[in-house]
VMD Tcl script that draws the C-alpha trace (Angstrom):
set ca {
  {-57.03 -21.77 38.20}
  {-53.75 -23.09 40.17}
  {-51.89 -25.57 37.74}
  {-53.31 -29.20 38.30}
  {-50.76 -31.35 39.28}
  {-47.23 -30.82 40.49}
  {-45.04 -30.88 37.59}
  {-45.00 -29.41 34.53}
  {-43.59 -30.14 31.14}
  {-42.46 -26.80 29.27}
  {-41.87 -26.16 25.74}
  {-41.85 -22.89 23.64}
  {-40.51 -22.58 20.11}
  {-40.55 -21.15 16.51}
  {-41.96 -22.98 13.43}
  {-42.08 -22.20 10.02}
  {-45.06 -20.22 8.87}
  {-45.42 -21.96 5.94}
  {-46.39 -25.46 7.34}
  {-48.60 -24.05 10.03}
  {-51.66 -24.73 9.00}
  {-50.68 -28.61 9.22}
  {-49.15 -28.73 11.55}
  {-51.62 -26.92 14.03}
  {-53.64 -29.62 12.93}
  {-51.22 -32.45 14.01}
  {-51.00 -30.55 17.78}
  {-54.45 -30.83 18.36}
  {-55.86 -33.47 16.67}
  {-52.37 -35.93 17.60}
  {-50.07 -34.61 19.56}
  {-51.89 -33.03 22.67}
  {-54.24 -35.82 22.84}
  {-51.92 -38.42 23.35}
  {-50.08 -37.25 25.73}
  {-53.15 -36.07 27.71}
  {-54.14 -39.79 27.65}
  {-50.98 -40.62 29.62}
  {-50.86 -41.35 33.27}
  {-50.04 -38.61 34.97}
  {-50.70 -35.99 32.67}
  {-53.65 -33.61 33.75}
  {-54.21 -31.33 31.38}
  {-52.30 -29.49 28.32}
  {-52.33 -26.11 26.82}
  {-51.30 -24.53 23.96}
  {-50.66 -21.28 22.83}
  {-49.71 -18.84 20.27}
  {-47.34 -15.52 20.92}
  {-49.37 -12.25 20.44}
  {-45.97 -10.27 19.54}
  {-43.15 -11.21 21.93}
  {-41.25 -14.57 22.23}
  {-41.49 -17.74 20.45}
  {-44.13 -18.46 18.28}
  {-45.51 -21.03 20.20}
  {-45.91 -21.98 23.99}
  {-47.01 -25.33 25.18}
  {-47.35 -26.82 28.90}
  {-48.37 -30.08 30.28}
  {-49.83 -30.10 34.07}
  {-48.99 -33.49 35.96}
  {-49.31 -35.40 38.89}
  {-45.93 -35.91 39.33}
  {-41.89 -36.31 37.79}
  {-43.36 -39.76 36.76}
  {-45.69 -38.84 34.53}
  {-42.66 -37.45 31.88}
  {-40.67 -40.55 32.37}
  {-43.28 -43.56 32.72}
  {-42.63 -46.47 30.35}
  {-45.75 -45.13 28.19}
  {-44.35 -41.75 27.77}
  {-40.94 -42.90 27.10}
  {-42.14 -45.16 24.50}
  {-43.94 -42.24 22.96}
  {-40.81 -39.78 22.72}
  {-38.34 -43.06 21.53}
  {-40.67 -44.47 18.83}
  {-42.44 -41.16 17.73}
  {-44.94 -41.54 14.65}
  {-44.00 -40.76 10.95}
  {-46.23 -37.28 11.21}
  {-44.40 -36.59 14.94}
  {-40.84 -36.96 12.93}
  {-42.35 -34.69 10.21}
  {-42.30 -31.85 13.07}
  {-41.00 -32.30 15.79}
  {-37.14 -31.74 14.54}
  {-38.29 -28.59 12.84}
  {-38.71 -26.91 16.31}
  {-36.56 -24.05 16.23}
  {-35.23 -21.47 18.94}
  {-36.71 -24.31 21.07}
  {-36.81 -24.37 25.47}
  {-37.65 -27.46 27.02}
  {-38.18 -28.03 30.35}
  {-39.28 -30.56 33.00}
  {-40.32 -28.21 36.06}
  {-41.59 -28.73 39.71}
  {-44.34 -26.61 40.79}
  {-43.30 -24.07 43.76}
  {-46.59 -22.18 43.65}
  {-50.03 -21.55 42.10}
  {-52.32 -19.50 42.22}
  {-55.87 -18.64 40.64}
  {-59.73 -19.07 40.14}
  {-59.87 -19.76 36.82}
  {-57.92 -19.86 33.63}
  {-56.83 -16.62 31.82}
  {-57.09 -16.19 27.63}
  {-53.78 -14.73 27.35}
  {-50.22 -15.82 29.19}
  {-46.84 -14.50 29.61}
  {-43.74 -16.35 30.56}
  {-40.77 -15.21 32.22}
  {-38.02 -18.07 32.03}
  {-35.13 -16.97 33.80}
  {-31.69 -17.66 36.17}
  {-31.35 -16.39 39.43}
  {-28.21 -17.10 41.67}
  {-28.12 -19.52 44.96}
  {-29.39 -16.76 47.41}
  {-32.12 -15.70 45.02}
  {-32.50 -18.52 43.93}
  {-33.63 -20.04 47.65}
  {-35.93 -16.78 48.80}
  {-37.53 -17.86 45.65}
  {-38.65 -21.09 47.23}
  {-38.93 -19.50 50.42}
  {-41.58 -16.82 48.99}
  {-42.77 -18.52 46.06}
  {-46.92 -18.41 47.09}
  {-46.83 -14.90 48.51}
  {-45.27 -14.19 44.85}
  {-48.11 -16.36 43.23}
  {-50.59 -14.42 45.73}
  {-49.86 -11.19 45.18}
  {-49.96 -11.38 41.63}
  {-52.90 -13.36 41.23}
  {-55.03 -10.79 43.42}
  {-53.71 -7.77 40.54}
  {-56.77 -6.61 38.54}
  {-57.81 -8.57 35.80}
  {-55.09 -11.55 36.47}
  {-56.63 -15.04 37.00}
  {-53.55 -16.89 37.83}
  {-49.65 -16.96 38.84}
  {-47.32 -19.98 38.50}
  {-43.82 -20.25 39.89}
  {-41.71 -23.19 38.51}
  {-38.20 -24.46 39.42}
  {-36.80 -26.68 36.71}
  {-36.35 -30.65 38.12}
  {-32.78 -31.62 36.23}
  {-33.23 -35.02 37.39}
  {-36.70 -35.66 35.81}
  {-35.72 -33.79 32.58}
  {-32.75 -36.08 31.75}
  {-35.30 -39.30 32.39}
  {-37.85 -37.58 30.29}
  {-35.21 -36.83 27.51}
  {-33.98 -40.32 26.77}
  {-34.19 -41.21 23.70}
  {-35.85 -38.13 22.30}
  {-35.08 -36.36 18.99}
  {-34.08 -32.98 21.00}
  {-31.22 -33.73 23.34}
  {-29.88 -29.61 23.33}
  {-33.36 -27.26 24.06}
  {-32.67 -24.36 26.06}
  {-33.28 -25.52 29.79}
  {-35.09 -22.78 32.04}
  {-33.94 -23.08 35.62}
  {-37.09 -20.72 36.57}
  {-40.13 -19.84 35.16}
  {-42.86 -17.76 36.05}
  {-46.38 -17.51 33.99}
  {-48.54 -15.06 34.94}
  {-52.74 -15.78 33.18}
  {-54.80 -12.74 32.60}
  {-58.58 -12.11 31.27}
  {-57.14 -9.27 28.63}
  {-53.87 -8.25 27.14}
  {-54.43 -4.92 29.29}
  {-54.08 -6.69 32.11}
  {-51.22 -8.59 31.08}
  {-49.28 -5.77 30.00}
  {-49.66 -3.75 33.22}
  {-48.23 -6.55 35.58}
  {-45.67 -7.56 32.57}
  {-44.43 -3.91 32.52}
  {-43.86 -3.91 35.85}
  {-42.21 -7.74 36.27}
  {-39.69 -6.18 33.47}
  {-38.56 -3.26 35.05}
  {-35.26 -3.48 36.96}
  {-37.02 -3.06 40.61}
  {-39.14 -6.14 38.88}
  {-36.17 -8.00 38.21}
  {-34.41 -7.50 41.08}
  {-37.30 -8.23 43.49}
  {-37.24 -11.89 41.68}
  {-33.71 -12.13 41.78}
  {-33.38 -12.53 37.94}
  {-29.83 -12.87 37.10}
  {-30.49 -13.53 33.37}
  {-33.75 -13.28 31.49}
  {-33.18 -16.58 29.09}
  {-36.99 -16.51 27.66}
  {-39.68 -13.87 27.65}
  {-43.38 -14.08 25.71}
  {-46.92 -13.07 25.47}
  {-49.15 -15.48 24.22}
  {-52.61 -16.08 23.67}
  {-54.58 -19.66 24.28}
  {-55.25 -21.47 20.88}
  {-56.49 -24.92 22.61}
  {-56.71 -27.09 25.84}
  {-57.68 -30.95 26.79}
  {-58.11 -32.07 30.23}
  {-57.48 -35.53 30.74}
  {-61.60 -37.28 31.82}
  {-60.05 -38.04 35.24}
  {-58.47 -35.12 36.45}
  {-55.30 -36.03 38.94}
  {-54.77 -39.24 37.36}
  {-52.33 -41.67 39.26}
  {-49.39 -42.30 38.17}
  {-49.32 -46.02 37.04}
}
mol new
graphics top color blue
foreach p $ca { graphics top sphere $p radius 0.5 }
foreach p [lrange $ca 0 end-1] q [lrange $ca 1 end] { graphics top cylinder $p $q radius 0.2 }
display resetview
């Protein structure tokens, strides 16, 4: 389904295998629930990379720029919890981003993802904007694909939602594109083609700064979807 909200908070990186199992624990049973009960936040998602990218890939669908730096979510990220420090500064290879939503697309939520995080220059960078839902359109209508997403990173709103944090120095991606799909078959057809250098050009990728497949290990949707920011 098209990503509920208008912002999104992005962030994909490694972990050590040997704590998973505990740490898996802490993301659903902690982590994604709390900030699900803030205002603002929509829904989150998590999932795990099926052979390409970071291990892990997490997003956070919300109303609005708000929603990341709101006095309750700042409080969160300043004062985090003695299990949050136990993990949280072990993220490694780590990309976070604060993006606005330029497009989306979709009836329904896909089991597997990929993500594209990339640069493009100024002129590519505005037919992006320009184009962004006949991007999301086209995609979304490919075989087996249940949904397209086209974010620009907000610079503005990532500073705000960094301060204080434990992370100041992620990886930042200027654009990012997910693409949902029913089946890995799927995926891979459309993800073949977005990686080709006709595929790259017709984006305008300059740089290719993040790329993974991943499949969906858990989701929460906030009880009232499109909550207000308070």
């Amino acid at each position: 389904m098209a990503l509920l909200g208008s912002y999104v908070l992005l962030i994909c990186h490694d972990f050590p295998e040997a704590d998973d199992k505990d740490f898996n624990e802490w993301y659903i049973r902690e982590h994604v629930p709390e900030r699900v009960a803030l205002p603002g936040i929509n829904r989150g998602r998590r999932f795990r990379s099926i052979g390409e990218g970071p291990k892990y890939l997490a997003f956070y669908e919300a109303t609005g720029a708000g929603a990341v730096s709101s006095a309750a979510y700042l409080k969160l990220v300043r004062n985090f919890d003695p299990r949050s420090r136990q993990f949280v500064p072990r993220f490694a290879s780590a990309a976070r981003t604060v993006s606005v939503i330029r497009a989306s697309t979709g009836l329904g939520e896909g089991g597997v993802i990929a993500l594209l995080g990339f640069d493009a220059e100024a002129k590519a960078a505005q037919s992006l904007r320009d184009d962004a839902a006949r991007l999301t359109d086209t995609l979304a209508r490919r075989h087996g694909i249940a949904g397209a997403h086209l974010l620009e990173a907000d610079d503005a709103a990532l500073a705000h939602s960094r301060q204080g944090h434990l992370r100041q120095n992620d990886l930042v991606l200027p654009w990012t594109l997910l693409v949902e799909a029913i089946d890995e078959a799927s995926l891979m057809t459309v993800w073949n083609e977005l990686l080709t250098p006709n595929g790259q050009n017709a984006l305008g990728v300059s740089k290719i700064l993040v790329r993974g497949r991943y499949r969906l290990l858990y989701g929460l949707s906030a009880p009232r979807v499109l909550k207000p920011l308070e």
